[in-house]
DOFI-601820 format. One line per 2 residues: number of its first residue (from 1); their letters; for each residue x, y, z of C-alpha. Coordinates in steps of 0.5 Angstrom, whole numbers. Example, Ala and Ser with C-alpha at 12.3 -4.5 7.8 and 13.67 -1.06 7.14 Angstrom:
! DOFI-601820
1> AS> 25,-9,16 ~ 27,-2,14
This chain:
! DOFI-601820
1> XX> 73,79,-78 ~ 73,72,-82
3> XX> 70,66,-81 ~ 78,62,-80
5> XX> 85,62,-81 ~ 83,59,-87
7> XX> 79,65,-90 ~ 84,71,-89
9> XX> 80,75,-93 ~ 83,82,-96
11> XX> 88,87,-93 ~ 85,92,-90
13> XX> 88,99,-93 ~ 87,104,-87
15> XX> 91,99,-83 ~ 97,97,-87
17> XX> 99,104,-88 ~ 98,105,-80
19> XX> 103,99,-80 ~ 107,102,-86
21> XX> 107,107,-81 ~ 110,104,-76
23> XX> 116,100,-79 ~ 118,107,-81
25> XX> 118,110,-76 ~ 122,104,-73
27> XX> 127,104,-79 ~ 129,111,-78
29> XX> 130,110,-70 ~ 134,105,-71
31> XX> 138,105,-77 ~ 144,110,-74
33> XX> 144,103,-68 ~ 144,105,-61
35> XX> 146,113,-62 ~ 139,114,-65
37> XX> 135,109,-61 ~ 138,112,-55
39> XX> 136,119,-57 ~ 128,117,-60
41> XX> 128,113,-53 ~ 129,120,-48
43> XX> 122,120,-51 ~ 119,115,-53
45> XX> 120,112,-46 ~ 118,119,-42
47> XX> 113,122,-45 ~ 107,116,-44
49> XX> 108,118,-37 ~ 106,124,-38
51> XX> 100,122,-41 ~ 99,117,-35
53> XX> 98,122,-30 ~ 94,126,-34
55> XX> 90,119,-35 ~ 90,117,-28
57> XX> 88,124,-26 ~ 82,124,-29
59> XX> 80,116,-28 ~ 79,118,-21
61> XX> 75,124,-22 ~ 70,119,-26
63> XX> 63,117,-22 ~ 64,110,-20
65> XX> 72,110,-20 ~ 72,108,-14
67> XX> 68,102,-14 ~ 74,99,-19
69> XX> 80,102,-15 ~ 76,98,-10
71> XX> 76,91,-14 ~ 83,92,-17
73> XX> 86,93,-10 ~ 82,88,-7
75> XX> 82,82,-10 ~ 79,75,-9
77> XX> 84,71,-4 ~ 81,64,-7
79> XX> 84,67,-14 ~ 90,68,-10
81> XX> 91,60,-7 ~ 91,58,-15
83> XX> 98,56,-17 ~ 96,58,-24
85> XX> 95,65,-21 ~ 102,65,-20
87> XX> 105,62,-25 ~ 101,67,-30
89> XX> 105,73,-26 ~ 111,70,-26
91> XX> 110,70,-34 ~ 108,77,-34
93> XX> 115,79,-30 ~ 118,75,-36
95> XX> 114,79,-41 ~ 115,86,-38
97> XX> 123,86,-36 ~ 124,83,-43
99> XX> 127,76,-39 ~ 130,71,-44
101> XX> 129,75,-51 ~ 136,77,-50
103> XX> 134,85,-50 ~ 137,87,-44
105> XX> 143,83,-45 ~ 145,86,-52
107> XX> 142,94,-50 ~ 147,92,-44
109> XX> 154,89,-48 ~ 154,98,-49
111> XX> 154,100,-43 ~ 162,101,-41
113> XX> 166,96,-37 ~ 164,100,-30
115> XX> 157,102,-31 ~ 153,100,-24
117> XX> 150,94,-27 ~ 147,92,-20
119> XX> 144,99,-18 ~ 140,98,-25
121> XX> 137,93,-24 ~ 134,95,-17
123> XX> 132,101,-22 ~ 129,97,-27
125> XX> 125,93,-23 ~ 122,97,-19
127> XX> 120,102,-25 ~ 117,96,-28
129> XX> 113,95,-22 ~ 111,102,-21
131> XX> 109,102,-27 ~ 104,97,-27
133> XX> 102,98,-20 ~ 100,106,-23
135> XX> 97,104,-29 ~ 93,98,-26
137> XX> 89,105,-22 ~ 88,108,-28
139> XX> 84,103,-32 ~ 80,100,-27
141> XX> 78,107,-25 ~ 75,108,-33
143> XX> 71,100,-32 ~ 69,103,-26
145> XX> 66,108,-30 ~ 64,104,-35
147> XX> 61,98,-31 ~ 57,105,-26
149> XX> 54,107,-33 ~ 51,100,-36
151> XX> 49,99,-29 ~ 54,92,-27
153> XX> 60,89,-23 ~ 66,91,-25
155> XX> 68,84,-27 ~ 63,84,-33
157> XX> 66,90,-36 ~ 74,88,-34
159> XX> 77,84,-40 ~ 83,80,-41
161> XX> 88,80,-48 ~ 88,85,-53
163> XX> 80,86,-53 ~ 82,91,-46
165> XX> 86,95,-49 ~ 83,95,-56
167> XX> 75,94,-54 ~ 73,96,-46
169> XX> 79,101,-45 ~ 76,105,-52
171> XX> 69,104,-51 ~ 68,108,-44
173> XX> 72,114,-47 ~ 67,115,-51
175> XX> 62,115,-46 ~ 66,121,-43
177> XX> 65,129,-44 ~ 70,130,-50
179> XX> 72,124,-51 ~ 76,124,-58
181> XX> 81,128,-53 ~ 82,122,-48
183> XX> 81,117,-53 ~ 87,121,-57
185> XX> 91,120,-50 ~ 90,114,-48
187> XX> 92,111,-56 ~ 98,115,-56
189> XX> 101,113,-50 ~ 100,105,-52
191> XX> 103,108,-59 ~ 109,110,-56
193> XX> 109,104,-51 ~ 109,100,-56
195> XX> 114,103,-61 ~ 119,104,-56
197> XX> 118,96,-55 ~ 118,94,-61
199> XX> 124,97,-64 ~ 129,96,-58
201> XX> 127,88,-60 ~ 128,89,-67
203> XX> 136,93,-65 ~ 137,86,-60
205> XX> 136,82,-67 ~ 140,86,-71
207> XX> 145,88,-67 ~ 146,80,-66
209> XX> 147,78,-73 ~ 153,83,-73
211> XX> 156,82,-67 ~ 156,75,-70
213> XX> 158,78,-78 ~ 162,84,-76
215> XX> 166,85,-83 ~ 159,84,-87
217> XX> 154,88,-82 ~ 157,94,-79
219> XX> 160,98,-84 ~ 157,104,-85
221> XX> 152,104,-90 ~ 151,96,-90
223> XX> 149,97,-83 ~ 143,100,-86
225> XX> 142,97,-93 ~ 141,91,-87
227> XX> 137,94,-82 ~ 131,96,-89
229> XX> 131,89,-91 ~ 130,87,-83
231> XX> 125,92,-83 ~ 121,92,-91
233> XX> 121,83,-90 ~ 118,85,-83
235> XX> 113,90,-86 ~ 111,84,-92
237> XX> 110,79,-88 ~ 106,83,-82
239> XX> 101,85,-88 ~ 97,78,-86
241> XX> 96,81,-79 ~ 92,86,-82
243> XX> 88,82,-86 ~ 80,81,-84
245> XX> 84,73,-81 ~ 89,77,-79
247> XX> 86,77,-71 ~ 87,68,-71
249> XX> 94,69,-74 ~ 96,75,-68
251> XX> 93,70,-63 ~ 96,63,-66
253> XX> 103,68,-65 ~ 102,71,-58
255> XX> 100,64,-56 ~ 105,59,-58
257> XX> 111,65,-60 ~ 114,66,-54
259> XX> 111,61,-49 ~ 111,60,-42
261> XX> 115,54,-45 ~ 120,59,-48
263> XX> 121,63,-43 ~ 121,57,-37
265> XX> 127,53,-41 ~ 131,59,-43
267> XX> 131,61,-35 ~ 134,54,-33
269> XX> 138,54,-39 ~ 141,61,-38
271> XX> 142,59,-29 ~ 146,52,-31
273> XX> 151,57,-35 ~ 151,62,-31
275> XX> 152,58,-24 ~ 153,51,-25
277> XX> 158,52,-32 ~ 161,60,-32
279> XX> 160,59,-24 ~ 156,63,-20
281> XX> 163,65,-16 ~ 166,67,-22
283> XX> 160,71,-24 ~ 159,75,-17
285> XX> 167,76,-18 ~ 166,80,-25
287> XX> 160,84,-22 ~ 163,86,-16
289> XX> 170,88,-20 ~ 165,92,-25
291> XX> 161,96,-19 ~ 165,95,-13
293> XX> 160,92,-10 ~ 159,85,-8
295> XX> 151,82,-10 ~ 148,79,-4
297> XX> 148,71,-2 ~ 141,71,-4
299> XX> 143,73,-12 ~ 147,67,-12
301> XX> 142,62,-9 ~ 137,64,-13
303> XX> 142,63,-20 ~ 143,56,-17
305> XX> 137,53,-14 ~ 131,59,-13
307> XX> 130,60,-20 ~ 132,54,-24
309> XX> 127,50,-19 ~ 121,55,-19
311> XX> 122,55,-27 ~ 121,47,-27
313> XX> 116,47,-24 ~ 112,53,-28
315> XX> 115,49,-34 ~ 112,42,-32
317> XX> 105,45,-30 ~ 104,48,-37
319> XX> 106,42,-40 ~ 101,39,-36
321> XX> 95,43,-36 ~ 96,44,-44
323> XX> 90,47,-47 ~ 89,48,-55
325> XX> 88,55,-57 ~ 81,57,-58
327> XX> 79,64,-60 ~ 72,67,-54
329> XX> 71,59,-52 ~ 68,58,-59
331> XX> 73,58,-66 ~ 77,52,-66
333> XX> 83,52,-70 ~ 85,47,-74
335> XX> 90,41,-74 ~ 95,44,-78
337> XX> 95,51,-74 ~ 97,49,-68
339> XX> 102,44,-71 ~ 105,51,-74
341> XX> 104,54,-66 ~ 108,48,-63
343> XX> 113,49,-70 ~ 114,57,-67
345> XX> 115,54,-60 ~ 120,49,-61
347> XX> 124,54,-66 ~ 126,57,-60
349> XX> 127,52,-55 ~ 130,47,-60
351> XX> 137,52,-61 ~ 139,50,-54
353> XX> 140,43,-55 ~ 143,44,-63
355> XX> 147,48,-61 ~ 150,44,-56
357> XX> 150,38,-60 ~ 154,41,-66
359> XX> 159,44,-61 ~ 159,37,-59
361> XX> 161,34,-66 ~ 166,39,-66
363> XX> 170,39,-60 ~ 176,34,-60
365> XX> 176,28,-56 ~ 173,23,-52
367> XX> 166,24,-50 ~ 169,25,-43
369> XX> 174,30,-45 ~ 169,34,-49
371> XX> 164,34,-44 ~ 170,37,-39
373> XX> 172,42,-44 ~ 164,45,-46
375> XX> 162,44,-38 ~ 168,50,-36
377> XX> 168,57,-38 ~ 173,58,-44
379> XX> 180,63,-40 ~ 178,69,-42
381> XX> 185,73,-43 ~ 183,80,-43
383> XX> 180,79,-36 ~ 188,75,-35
385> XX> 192,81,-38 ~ 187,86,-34
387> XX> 188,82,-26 ~ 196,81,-28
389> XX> 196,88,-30 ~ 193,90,-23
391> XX> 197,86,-19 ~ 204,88,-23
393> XX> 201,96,-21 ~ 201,92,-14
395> XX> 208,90,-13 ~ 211,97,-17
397> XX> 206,102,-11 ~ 209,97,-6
399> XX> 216,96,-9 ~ 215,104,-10
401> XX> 214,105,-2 ~ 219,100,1
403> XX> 225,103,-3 ~ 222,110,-1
């Protein structure tokens, strides 16, 4: 690790290759799109379960689990009156569910029209929070563990960020019997973890760019000669990740990349569309035309009000108690670096409201009338024909009978 970010260093070759690796392995699960990275998913998605249970299975047979279980599932209630608290798990429901990255939106747009939206989502947040829940036993029962065998308080061995996975995690497996075995577990899990993230993210981007270029990206061989640019770019520019610096470029990214910030203006956007401009009404129509079942008043009510409201407030707050990034309470970056921070921040935040003003610009009409035409959803024909053709079939049964 360097001094700064202004002294990068040089690349680490052991962990390029380790990057190349990876990039490879994306390329060559996504390049086919959704039919290969549908196919690798089945395991890259199943399999760190396996893994898990086995993990967890001996995390509670350690001497001194206990004592960590007990402090994770006894946490301190003043910590719990803290809205800081809250907010910071609100944003990692954000994290996980993939929410505002677009992910999910373009993984589903290849479901067919009829595919039970609704009851995924139920599936997908309760397999989110079991998830967690599970996993949560099975690292506090190894710093459980670890804090018995150094002979402290499991809050002194228990830490936040990537030095949990890459630092205490590791270094408690070392201290079990045959411990390349749990240490070779443990990271194969957070391989596949992350991979299966990693290239659902990259598919969301690629698929993206040609839904909006279709006659240049998804020809056959475009689609892939694009997809190696995507990847070889990607692969290049990460390589100052893995240089000695490359830790203050990681945590620059992870702090200012997808911010609460981000994430908080994207919700409030993505509510006023939904239920104020497409309508929450004409939203529950079209999903209960898909599943056959109508969402709750509940769902409705938090797309109108809930979420926009508790999003605004999470926004404000973190605006409020803002502070500059600072690496273990010590390393301060420079002034630049955080303007290159808030420079990522506002690439994301800033597309809103571009986007808006250029449609305004080129929308006919007064101010009023172009207001008026982009604050109503665009008539969709297709969902017309398909009602006319329902009502048609309609009238043709009834017809049908009374002539009968």
């Amino acid at each position: 690790m360097s001094g700064g970010i202004e002294d990068l260093g040089s690349v680490r070759w052991e962990l390029a290759l380790c990057l190349l690796a990876s990039w490879m392995f994306c390329y060559f699960s996504i390049w086919k799109g959704v039919r290969s990275s549908g196919k690798v998913a089945y395991f890259t998605a199943t399999f760190p379960y396996a893994i898990l249970l086995i993990l967890l299975i001996r995390g509670l047979t350690l001497p001194g689990a206990w004592e960590g279980i007990y402090y994770y599932l006894y946490p301190d209630l003043n910590d719990l009156a803290n809205l800081e608290v809250w907010i910071e798990a609100g944003s990692q429901i954000f994290f996980s569910c993939s929410l505002t990255a677009g992910t999910l939106n373009v993984l589903g747009s290849y479901n067919e029209y009829n595919n039970n939206c609704y009851k995924d989502c139920f599936w997908l947040c309760l397999l989110n929070i079991g998830t967690s829940f599970v996993a949560g036993f099975v690292v506090f029962s190894v710093l459980g563990f670890m804090a018995q065998k150094q002979g402290v308080t499991v809050d002194n061995v228990a830490e936040s960020g990537p030095g949990l996975a890459f630092i205490a995690y590791p270094q408690a497996t070392a201290m079990m019997p045959l411990p390349q075995f749990w240490t070779v577990c443990f990271f194969l899990m957070l391989i596949l973890l992350t991979v299966d993230s990693h290239f659902a993210i990259v598919e969301s981007f690629i698929t993206t760019v040609s839904d909006l270029f279709p006659k240049w990206f998804r020809a056959p061989v475009r689609h892939e000669i694009f997809v190696l640019i995507i990847c070889v770019s990607s692969f290049l520019i990460h390589l100052t990740l893995v240089t000695e610096g490359g830790i203050y470029i990681f945590q620059i990214i992870d702090f200012y990349g997808s911010t609460r910030v981000c994430q908080n203006f994207m919700v409030i956007c993505e509510c006023l569309a939904v239920g104020w401009i497409f309508g929450a009404d004409r939203f529950a129509n079209i999903i209960e035309d898909m599943t056959g079942q109508r969402p709750f008043v509940f769902f409705k009510l938090c797309w109108k009000y809930i979420i926009p409201l508790l999003s605004l407030t999470s926004f404000i707050l973190y605006l409020v108690n803002y502070k500059h990034l600072k690496i273990n309470d010590w390393y301060t970056y420079p002034d630049w670096a955080y303007a290159l921070g808030w420079t990522m921040t506002l690439s994301s935040v800033l597309m809103v409201p571009l986007w808006a003003a250029g449609q305004m610009c080129l929308t006919a009409g007064t101010l009023r009338q172009r207001l008026s035409v982009l604050c109503h959803p665009a008539e969709d024909l297709a969902w017309q024909r398909r009602n006319i053709g329902e009502e048609g079939a309609t009238v043709e049964l009834m017809t049908s009978a009374l002539t009968t």
